[in-house]
N, C-alpha and C positions, 0 to 999 in steps of 0.2 A: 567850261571844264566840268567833266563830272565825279560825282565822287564815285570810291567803289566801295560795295557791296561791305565791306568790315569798318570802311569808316563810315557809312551810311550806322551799321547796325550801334558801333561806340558811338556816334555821337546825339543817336537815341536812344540809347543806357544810363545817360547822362543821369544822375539824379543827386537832388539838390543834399545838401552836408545839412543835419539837424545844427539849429545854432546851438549856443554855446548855453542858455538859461534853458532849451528842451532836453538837454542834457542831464541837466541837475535837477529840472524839476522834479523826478519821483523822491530824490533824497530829501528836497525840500521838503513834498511833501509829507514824508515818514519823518520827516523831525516836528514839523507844525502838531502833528496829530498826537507826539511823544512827548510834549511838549502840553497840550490839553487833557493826557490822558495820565502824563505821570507827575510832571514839573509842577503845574497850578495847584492840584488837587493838596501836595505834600505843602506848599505855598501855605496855603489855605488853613493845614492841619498844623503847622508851625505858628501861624499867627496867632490862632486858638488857644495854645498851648501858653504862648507867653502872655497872651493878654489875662487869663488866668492865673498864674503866676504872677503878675503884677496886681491883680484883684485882691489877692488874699489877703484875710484880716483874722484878727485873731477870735476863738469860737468856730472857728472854721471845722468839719471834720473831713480828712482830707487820707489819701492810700497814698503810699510812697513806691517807689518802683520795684523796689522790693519786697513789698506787702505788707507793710505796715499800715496797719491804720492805729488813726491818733489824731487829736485835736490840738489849732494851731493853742498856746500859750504864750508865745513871743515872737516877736516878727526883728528881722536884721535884713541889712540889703542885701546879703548873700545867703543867710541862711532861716531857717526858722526853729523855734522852739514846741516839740511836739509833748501832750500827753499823752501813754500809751496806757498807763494804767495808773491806780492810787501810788502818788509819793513819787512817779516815775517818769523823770523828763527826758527827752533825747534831744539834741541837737544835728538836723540833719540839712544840706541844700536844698534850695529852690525848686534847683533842676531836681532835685530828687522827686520831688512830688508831682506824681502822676496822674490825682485829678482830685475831685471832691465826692467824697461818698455819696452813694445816691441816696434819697429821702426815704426810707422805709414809708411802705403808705400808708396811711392814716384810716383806722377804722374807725366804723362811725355806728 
């Protein structure tokens, strides 16, 4: 029996179905990379942040997110006590504090 000429041609058209992981690979892909380039990074910058915030002691001089600066004076688990000037305390959060002033450099 022979075939003819259009089932000759369909049945070497024939081409294989991409499976089902070639499929998704580029999403995967674009998530791994999104994932390296946005997720760890912010990871990373969080852990920093609280591992500082759990550092703090008092003598500390420390900027607040809203631009204070001021030195620690008292320390509580949620908050701490800043001096911002003579006779002048504040009492503001952890989370409030933004980092630790840098060292002015030292001349010699």
């Amino acid at each position: 029996m022979s075939l003819r000429t259009s089932e000759l041609l369909a049945a070497t058209s024939v081409q294989a179905a991409p499976s089902g992981i070639a499929l998704f690979l580029p999403l995967i892909l674009i998530m791994v990379i999104f994932y390296f380039l946005m997720i760890l990074p912010a990871q990373r910058r969080q852990k920093k942040v609280t591992d500082m915030l759990k550092a703090l002691k008092t003598g500390d001089k420390v900027i607040t997110n809203g631009g204070i600066y001021g030195t620690i004076v008292g320390l509580e688990d949620e908050a701490v006590q800043l001096r911002v000037a003579e006779q002048v305390k504040m009492k503001v959060a952890r989370s409030a504090i933004a980092g630790l002033q840098a060292e002015p450099p030292k001349e010699s």
